[in-house]
C-alpha positions in Angstrom: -90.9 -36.1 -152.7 -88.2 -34.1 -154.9 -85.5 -33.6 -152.0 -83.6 -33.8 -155.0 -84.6 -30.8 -156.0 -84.5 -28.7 -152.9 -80.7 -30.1 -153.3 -80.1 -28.5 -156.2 -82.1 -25.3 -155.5 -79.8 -24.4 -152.6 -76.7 -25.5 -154.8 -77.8 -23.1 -157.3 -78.5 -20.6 -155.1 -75.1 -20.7 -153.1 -73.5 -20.9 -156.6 -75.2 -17.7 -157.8 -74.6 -15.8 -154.5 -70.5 -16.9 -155.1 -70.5 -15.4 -158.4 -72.4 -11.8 -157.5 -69.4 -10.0 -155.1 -67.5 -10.6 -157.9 -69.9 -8.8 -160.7 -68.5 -4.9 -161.0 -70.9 -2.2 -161.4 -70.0 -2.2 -165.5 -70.6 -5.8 -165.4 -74.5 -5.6 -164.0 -75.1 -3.3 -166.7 -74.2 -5.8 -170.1 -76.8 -7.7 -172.2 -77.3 -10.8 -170.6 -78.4 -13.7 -173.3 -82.0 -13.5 -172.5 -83.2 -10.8 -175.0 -83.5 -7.6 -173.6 -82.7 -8.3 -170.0 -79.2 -6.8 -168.6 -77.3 -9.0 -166.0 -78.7 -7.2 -163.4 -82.5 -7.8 -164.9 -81.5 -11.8 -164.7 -80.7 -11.6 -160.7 -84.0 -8.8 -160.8 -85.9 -11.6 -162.2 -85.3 -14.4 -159.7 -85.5 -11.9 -156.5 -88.8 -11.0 -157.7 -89.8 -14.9 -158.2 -88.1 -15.5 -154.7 -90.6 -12.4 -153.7 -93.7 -13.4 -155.2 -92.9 -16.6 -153.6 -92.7 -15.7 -150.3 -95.4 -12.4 -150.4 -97.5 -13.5 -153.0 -99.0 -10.5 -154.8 -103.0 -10.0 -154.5 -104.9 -10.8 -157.5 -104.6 -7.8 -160.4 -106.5 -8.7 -163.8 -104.5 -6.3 -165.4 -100.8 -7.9 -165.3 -100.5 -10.0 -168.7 -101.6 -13.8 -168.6 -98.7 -14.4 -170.9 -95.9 -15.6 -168.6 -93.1 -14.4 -170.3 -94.6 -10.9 -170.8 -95.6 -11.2 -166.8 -91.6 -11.5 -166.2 -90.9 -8.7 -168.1 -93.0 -6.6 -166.3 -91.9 -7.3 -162.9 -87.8 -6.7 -164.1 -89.5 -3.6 -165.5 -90.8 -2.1 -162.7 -86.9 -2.5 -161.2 -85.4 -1.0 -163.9 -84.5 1.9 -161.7 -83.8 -0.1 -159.2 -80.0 0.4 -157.7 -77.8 -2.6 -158.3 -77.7 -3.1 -154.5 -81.2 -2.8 -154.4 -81.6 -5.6 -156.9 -79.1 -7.6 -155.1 -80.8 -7.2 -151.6 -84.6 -8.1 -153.0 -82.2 -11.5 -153.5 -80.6 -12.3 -150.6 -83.5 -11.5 -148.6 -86.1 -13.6 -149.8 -84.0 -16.4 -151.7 -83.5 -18.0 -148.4 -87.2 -17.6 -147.4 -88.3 -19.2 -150.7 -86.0 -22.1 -149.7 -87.2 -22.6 -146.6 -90.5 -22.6 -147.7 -90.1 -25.3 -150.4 -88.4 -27.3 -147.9 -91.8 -27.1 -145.7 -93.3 -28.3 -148.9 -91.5 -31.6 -149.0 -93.4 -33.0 -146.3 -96.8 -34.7 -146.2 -99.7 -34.7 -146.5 -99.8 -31.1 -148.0 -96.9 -32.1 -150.6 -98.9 -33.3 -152.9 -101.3 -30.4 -153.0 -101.7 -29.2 -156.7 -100.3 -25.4 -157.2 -101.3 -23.7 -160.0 -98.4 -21.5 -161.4 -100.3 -19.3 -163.3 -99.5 -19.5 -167.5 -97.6 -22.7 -166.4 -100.2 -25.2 -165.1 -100.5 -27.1 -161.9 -98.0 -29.1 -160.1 -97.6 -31.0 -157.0 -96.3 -28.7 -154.2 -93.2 -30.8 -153.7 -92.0 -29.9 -157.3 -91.8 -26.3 -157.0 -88.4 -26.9 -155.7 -87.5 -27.8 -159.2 -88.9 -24.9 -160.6 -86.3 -22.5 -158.3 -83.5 -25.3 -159.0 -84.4 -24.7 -163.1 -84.7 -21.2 -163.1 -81.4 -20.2 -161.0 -79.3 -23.5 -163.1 -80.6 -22.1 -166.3 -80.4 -18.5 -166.0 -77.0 -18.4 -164.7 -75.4 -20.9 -166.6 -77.1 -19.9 -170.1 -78.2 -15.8 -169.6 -75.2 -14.6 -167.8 -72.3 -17.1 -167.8 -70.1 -17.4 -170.6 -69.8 -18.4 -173.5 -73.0 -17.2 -174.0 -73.5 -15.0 -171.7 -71.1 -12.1 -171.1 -69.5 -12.9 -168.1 -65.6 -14.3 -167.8 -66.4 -16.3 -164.8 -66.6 -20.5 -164.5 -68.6 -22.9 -162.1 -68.0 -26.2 -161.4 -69.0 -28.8 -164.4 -73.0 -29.5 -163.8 -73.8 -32.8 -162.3 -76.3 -35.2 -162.2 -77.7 -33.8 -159.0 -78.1 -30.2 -160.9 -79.4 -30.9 -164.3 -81.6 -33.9 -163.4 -84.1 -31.9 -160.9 -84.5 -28.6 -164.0 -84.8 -31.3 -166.6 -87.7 -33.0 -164.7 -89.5 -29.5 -164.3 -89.4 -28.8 -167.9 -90.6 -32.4 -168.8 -93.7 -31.8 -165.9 -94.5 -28.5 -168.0 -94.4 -29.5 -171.6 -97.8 -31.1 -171.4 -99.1 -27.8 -169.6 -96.9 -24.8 -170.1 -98.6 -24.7 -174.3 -101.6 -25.3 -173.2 -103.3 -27.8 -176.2 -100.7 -25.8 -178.5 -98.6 -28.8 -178.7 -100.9 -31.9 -179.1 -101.5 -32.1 -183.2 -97.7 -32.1 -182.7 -97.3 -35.3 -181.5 -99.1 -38.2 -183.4 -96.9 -40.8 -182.5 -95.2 -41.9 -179.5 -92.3 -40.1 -179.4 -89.0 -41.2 -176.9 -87.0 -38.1 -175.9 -83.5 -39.8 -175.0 -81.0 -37.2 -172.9 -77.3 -38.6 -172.0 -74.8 -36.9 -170.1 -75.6 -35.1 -166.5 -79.2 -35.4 -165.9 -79.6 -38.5 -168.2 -83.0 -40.3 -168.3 -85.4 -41.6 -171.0 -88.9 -40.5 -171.4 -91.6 -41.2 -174.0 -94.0 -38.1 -174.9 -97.3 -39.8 -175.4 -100.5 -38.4 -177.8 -103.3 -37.2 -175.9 -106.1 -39.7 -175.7 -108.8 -36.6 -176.8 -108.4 -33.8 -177.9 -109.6 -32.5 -174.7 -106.5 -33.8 -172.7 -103.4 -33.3 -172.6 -99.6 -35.1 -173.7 -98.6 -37.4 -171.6 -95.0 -38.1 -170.3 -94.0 -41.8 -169.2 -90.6 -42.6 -167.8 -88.8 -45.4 -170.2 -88.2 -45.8 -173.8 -91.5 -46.6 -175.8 -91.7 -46.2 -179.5 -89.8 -45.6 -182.7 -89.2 -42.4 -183.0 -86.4 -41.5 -181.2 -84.6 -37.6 -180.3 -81.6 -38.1 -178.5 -79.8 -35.0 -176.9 -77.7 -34.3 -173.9 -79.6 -33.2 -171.0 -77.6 -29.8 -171.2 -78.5 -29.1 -174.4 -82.2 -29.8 -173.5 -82.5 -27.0 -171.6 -81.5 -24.9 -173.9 -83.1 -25.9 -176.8 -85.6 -26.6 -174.8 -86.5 -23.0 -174.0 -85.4 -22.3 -177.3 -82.4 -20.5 -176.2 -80.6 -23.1 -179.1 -81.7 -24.4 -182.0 -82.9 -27.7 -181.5 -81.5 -28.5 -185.0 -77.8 -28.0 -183.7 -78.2 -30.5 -180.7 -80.7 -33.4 -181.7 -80.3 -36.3 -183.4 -83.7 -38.2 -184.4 -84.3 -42.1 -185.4 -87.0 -43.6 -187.1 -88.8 -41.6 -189.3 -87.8 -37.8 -188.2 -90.8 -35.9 -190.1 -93.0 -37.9 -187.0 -90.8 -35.7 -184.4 -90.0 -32.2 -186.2 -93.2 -30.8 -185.6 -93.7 -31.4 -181.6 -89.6 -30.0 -182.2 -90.1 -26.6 -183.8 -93.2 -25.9 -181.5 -91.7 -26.6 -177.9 -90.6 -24.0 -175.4 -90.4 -24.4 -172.3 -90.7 -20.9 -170.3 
């Protein structure tokens, strides 16, 4: 099961809740770096995940089927939301959503497929990477400096915080861009990250074109993208240039395609 990222969920969570007493009212009102989203529309967005979570909404066809256009909705409709407000839709239900995943770490319903609706299926025990990825990357990318605009630091990321959102994002590349992605990859590409979070996967071509990518664990082909794990998420989400953080061996024009058509919501 991913214990590991339950771990790093509640790390990330604890980390978060440090940082918001200190956050003045001026503060919550600056651009964060995800476009169009204010500080207080990043901590909006994960209360309303946490929410959703925990009260899952009834079915409504008419919310969009896009994912990223579903989040803006929801920080949308708390727009005129008081920061307090905001805050408090947080540190309600972040600890319910915890306990929750916790629950899901335990057989035999832990490897129950969950559909995440515009990001695909996964076992039940790997949401807890999904809330240890979303909280990591939006506070350490959207709001922290240096690129977001707040002055404040956190602890260096370890291995034990980058390595549970890093194996979220590699579960969702086959799924999260649907078939999008597979004329992408021809070859078997191996997607080396170093630093906290390190590991070495190989991005396989779907065997039809009715199936999907598939992701091994080890190193198994010539073309090689090496990165840091840090800088995976953020390219990966295309927060970053991949260009600025990737190095590629073997022949590159195999890799720059899947490259400059992956992101990882």
């Amino acid at each position: 099961m991913t214990q590991a990222g339950l771990a790093a969920a509640r790390l990330g969570t604890a980390q978060l809740n440090h940082l918001i007493p200190q956050i003045s009212a001026r503060q919550w009102e600056l651009p964060s770096a995800c476009a169009g989203w204010r500080v207080i529309d990043v901590v909006a967005h994960l209360g309303a995940l946490a929410h959703e979570a925990v009260e899952p909404p009834a079915p409504d066809p008419t919310v969009p089927t896009n994912r990223e256009r579903y989040h803006d909705l929801r920080v949308d409709q708390r727009r005129n939301w008081s920061h307090a407000e905001v805050i408090d839709e947080w540190v309600m239900y972040a600890p319910r959503q915890l306990a929750l995943l916790e629950s899901a770490q335990t057989p035999p319903r832990a490897d129950d497929p969950v559909d995440v609706p515009g990001l695909g299926s996964y076992p039940r025990h790997l949401l807890a990477n999904t809330m240890a990825f979303n909280v990591f990357c939006h506070t350490r990318y959207d709001v922290l400096a240096p690129d977001g605009p707040l002055p404040f630091g956190l602890p260096p990321p370890t291995d034990e915080q980058v390595g549970p959102a890093v194996e979220f994002m590699l579960a969702g590349v086959p799924q999260m861009q649907g078939f999008d992605l597979n004329p992408t990859v021809t070859v078997p590409l191996v997607l080396e990250l170093t630093g906290p979070g390190t590991m070495t996967v190989t991005i396989l071509p779907a065997d039809r074109p009715d199936e999907r990518l598939k992701i091994v664990a080890g190193g198994h082909g010539e073309v090689v993208i090496r990165s840091t794990a840090m800088a995976f998420i953020a390219w990966g989400t295309t927060r970053k240039p991949w260009r600025d953080y990737c190095s590629i061996s073997g022949e590159a024009v195999s890799a720059i395609p899947f490259l400059d058509r992956l992101n990882i919501i």
